[in-house]
ROSE-779153 format. One record per residue (C-alpha): residue in one letter; y, z, x. Coordinates in steps of 0.5 Angstrom, whole numbers, plus 500, padded with zeros to 3 digits. Layout:
N
AYZX/...
end
This chain:
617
X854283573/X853279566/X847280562/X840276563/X836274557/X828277559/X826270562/X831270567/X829278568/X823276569/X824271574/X829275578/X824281579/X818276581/X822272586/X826278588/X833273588/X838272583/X838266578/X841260581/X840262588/X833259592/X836258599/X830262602/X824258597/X827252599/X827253606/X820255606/X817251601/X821244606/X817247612/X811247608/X812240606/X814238612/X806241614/X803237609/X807231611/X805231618/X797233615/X798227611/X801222615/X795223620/X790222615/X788214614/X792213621/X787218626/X780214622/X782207622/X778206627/X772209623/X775204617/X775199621/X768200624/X767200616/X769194614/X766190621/X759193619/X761191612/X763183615/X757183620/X752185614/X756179610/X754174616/X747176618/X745176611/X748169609/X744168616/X738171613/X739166607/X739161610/X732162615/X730164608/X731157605/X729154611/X723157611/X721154604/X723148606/X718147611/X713152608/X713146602/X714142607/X712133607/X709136613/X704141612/X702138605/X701131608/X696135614/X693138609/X691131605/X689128611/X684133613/X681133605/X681126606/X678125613/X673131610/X671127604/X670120609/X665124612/X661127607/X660119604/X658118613/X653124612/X649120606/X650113609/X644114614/X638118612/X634122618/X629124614/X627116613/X629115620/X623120622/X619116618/X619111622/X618115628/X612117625/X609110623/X611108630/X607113633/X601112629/X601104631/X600106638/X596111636/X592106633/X593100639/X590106644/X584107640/X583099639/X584099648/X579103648/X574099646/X575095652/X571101655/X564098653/X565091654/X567092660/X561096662/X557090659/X559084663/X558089670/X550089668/X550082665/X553080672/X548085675/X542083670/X543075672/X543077680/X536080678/X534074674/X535070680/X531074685/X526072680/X527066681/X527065687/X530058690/X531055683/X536061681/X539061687/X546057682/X545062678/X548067683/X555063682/X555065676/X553072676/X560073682/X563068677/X562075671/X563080676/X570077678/X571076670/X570083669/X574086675/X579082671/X579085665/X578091667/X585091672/X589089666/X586093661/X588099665/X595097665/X595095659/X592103657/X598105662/X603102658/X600105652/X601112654/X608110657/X609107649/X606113647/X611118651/X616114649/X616114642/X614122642/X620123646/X624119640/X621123636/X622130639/X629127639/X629125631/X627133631/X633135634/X638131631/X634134624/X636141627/X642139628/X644137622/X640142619/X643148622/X649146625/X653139623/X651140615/X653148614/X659147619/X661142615/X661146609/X665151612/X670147614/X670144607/X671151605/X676153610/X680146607/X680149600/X682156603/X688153607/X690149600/X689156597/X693159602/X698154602/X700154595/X701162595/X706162601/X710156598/X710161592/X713166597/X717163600/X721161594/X720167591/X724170598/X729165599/X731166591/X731175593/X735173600/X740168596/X741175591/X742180597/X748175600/X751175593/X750182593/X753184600/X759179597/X761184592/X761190597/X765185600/X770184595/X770192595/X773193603/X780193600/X779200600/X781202606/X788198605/X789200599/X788208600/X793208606/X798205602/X797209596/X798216602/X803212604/X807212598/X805219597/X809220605/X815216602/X817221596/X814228601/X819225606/X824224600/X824230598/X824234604/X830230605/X834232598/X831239599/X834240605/X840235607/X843233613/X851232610/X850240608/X858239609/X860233606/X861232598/X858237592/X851240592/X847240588/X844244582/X840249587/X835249579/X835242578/X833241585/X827246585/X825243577/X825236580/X821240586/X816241581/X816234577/X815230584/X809235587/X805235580/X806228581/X805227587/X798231586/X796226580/X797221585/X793224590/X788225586/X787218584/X787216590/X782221592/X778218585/X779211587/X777212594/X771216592/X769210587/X770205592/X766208596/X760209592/X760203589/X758200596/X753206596/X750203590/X750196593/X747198600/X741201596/X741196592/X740191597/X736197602/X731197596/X732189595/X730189603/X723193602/X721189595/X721182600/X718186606/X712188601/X712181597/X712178606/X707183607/X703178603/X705172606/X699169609/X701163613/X696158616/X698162623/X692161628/X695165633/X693171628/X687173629/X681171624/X687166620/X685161617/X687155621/X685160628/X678159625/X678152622/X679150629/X673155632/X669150627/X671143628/X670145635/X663147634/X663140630/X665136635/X661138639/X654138634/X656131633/X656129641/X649133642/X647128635/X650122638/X647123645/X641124642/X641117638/X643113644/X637116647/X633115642/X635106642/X635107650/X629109649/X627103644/X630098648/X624101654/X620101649/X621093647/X620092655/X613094654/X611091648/X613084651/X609087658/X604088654/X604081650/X604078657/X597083659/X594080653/X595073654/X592074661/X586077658/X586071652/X585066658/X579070660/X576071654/X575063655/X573063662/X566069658/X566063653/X565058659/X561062663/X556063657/X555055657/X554054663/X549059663/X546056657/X546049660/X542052668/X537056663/X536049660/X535045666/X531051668/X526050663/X521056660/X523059668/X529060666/X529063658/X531070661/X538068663/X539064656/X538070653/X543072658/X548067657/X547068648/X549075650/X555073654/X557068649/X556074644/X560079649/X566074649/X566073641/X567081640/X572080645/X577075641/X576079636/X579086639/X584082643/X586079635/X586086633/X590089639/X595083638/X597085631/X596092633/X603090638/X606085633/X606092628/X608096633/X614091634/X617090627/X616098626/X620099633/X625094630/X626097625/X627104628/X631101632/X636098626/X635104623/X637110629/X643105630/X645105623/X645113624/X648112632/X653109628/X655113623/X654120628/X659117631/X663115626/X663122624/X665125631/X671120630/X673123624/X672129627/X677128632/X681126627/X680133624/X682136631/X689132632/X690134625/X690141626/X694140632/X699137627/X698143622/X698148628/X705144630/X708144623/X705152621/X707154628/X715153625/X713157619/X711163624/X716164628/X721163621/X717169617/X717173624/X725171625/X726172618/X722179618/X726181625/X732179621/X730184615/X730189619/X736188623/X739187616/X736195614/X738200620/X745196619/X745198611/X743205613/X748205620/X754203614/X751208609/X752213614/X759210616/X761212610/X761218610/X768219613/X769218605/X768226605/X773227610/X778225607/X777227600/X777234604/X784234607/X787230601/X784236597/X788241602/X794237602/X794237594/X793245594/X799246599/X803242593/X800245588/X801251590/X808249591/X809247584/X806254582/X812257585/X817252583/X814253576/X814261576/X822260578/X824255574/X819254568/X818247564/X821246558/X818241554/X822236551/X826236558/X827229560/X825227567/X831227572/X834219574/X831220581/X824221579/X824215575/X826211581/X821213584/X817208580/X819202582/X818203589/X809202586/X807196588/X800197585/X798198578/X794205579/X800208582/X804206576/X800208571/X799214574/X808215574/X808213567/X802217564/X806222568/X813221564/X809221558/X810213557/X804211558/X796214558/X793216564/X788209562/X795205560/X793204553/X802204551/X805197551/X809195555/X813202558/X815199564/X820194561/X821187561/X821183567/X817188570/X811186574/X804189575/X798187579/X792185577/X786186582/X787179583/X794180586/X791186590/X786181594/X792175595/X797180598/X793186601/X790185608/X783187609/X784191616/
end
């Protein structure tokens, strides 16, 4: 047996086998690479349902959130929308007529004349009342000329005419100024009645219309205010929205992982399968074998580059997978910052309870119904004045009659002056009679003069009363229909915000959606471990196999790598797996910092060339 230098004693005592002969070794390391293929092969194809369901979610995630972009971007829209902007203009505008209509007719003036009014026919019942005592002097100067005729015996007897001819007058008088008087209470109670009407159209306009006017005018300011700050917000969600999708468009740009991955383990099959062929070939028959030493170092070379390989791919796999945790936390907190920046969104929703616009509308309504009561209260009022003007004329009537009878007392005083006379010192009695009478029928021209100014008083403070309350109907009108103006206008804004509602709750709905896909993908990523694992057992099983091959043929530095191991390069594809070769052959740097060490003509892909040839699952 020749003599062996220490180097080879010491592998023959370690492995028990003479030098140059590894038939056992190989065998059993063909059978574990045989296992490590099956192991490896199985790896990418038995989760491709899990990488699938990855990059779904991934496009699911990419589609919903250009979806929720867009809502967003919609929702900004009609938030600063013509729409909104052009109903809240018309309601400051329609508020504004209305406050001018509030100055235009002063209730306070109108009562006023109420009052005037009052005091007129206080003052006509008064002066009517004087008829009282006349009336009580014809009867008994009626009754005193009958008396004065008995006296007379057969020479008064034509004074008896004259005494029927005075109690009929009186008669007369008394019926008429009794309608008169009935006239004035019903006057009376009429203007008392418009009065209590003023009263409660000043309450009205004291408690209800003014302060509710106020409140909506606030209201306005705060819908103004508030739709200021959503317009804000919604810009400010649609610009965050538009972010996200750019951020899911990265993630998508990342999803060629998968692809990536399976090609990389499937080159690494590629050489395993090679290599189990070389080490144990089919045509052990035909041609020379090998160099059993060569084939062993060539062993070791290909499993610590195949372990390199592996561990890259592990590495890039692990940094794809992170990007894409870093991403969907970026776009998780992106999604919780906009649904706190929502959360102050205010809207002008009235189906929300105490919204702005739900109380605005609460208001306007109790307004509508104010100013109905206080135009219903005005046309009362005229309808009474129009009563009231019936009367005056009635009694301007009255008042003639009893004009016309105050005549026949100054005839009825000549009369009996004239029989007085012709009576001679018998009949001087019935003269002092006949001066009283005629004195009687001056105090009744001059208090029927009074009570006919009295009337024409009442008539021109009535008119003006009248012109003043219609002045004042017309402008409760006008008010209550500007108020419905305003109601129509809520119902446009009620229309127009209602959008805007069901947008923020579809794009709050969406948000959420959007989040618990984030978190289903984040824990869809976890098949990432998985495979990190079995490739980390399958680059153990070789690193233990390099090992071996290292304890029966050391590395001797300087050693060029055999021809089949550099052929090896050119079956990469992917610039990764190249330099990793190279780095490996001490051509290139692990981070491809040598120049050109592929040669020329060669050519490397760049991402670019990784998005135009990889199919994405």
């Amino acid at each position: 047996m020749p003599q062996l230098n220490r180097t080879e004693e010491r592998i023959e005592m370690e492995s028990g086998l003479p030098q140059g002969s590894y038939g056992q070794s190989i065998e059993d390391w063909a059978e574990r690479l045989q296992s490590m293929l099956r192991e490896l092969s199985r790896i990418i194809p038995d989760r491709e349902s899990e990488f699938l369901r990855i990059g779904q979610g991934i496009w699911e995630l990419s589609g919903r959130s250009r979806e929720i972009a867009e809502m967003a971007k919609d929702l900004a829209r009609k938030a600063a929308g013509e729409a909104v902007k052009d109903g809240l203009e018309d309601l400051s505008g329609v508020l504004g007529d209305m406050e001018e209509t509030s100055e235009g007719g002063s209730i306070q003036a109108i009562q006023q004349r109420c009052d005037e009014l009052s005091d007129s026919v206080v003052g006509l019942q008064d002066k009517m009342g004087s008829f009282r005592p006349m009336l009580k002097r014809l009867r008994v100067l009626a009754m005193s000329i009958r008396i004065e005729s008995a006296r007379m015996g057969s020479e008064g007897k034509g004074f008896m005419g004259l005494a029927s001819e005075v109690e009929d007058l009186g008669q007369k008088t008394g019926t008429y100024s009794r309608e008169v008087e009935e006239k004035i209470q019903a006057l009376l109670q009429s203007v008392q009645a418009a009065r209590n009407s003023m009263l409660d159209v000043e309450r009205l306009r004291a408690e209800e219309i003014e302060p509710l006017l106020r409140h909506v005018h606030d209201l306005q300011q705060e819908m103004n205010r508030l739709h200021g700050l959503s317009e804000d917000i919604s810009a400010s969600v649609s610009e965050r929205t538009q972010a996200m999708s750019r951020q899911i468009g990265e993630i998508v740009s990342s999803v060629q992982f998968h692809d990536i991955t399976r090609q990389q383990v499937e080159h690494v099959v590629q050489v395993l399968d090679e290599v189990q062929e070389i080490l144990c070939p089919k045509n052990d028959g035909v041609g020379q074998q090998e160099d059993q030493q060569e084939k062993v170092k060539w062993l070791g070379d290909v499993s610590n580059l195949q372990v390199r390989q592996l561990s890259a791919t592990r590495s890039e796999l692990a940094q794809a997978m992170q990007q894409i945790r870093e991403s969907l936390q970026a776009i998780a907190q992106s999604i919780h910052d906009q649904d706190q920046e929502m959360a102050r969104f205010p809207g002008l929703d009235s189906d929300r309870e105490h919204s702005v616009l739900g109380r605005l509308e609460d208001k306007v309504s109790s307004l509508i119904a104010s100013l109905k009561e206080a135009r219903i209260s005005f046309e009362s009022i005229i309808h009474r004045l129009d009563a009231m003007a019936g009367t005056l004329q009635d009694m301007e009537g009255f008042l003639a009659t009893v004009e016309e009878m105050g005549e026949d007392i100054e005839l009825i005083a000549l009369n009996a002056s004239i029989k007085s006379a012709h009576t001679g010192s018998k009949g001087r009695p019935l003269g002092v009679l006949a001066e009283a009478i005629r004195k009687l029928a001056y105090e009744s021209g001059e208090l029927l003069h009074q009570v006919s100014e009295g009337l024409q008083q009442i008539t021109s403070v009535s008119e003006h009363f009248r012109s003043s309350a219609e002045t004042a109907g017309s402008e409760a009108r006008k008010k209550e229909e500007l108020s419905h103006q305003l109601e129509s206008i809520l119902q446009q804004l009620r229309s127009s915000n209602s959008q805007v509602a069901t947008l923020y709750r579809s794009l709050q709905q969406g948000s959420t959606e959007l989040l618990e896909r984030v978190g289903s993908l984040e824990q869809d990523l976890e098949v990432q471990y998985a495979v990190e694992r079995e490739l980390t057992t399958v680059m153990e099983g070789l690193e233990a196999i390099e090992s071996e091959v290292r304890g029966l043929v050391p590395e001797r530095t300087g050693t060029p790598r055999s021809t089949r191991l550099n052929s090896i390069l050119e079956r990469y594809t992917m610039e990764s797996e190249r330099l990793v070769h190279l780095a490996f052959s001490g051509l290139e740097a692990e981070d491809g910092s040598a120049g050109d060490p592929i040669g020329e003509g060669s050519q490397v892909q760049t991402e670019s060339d990784f998005e135009d040839n990889i199919e994405l699952f």
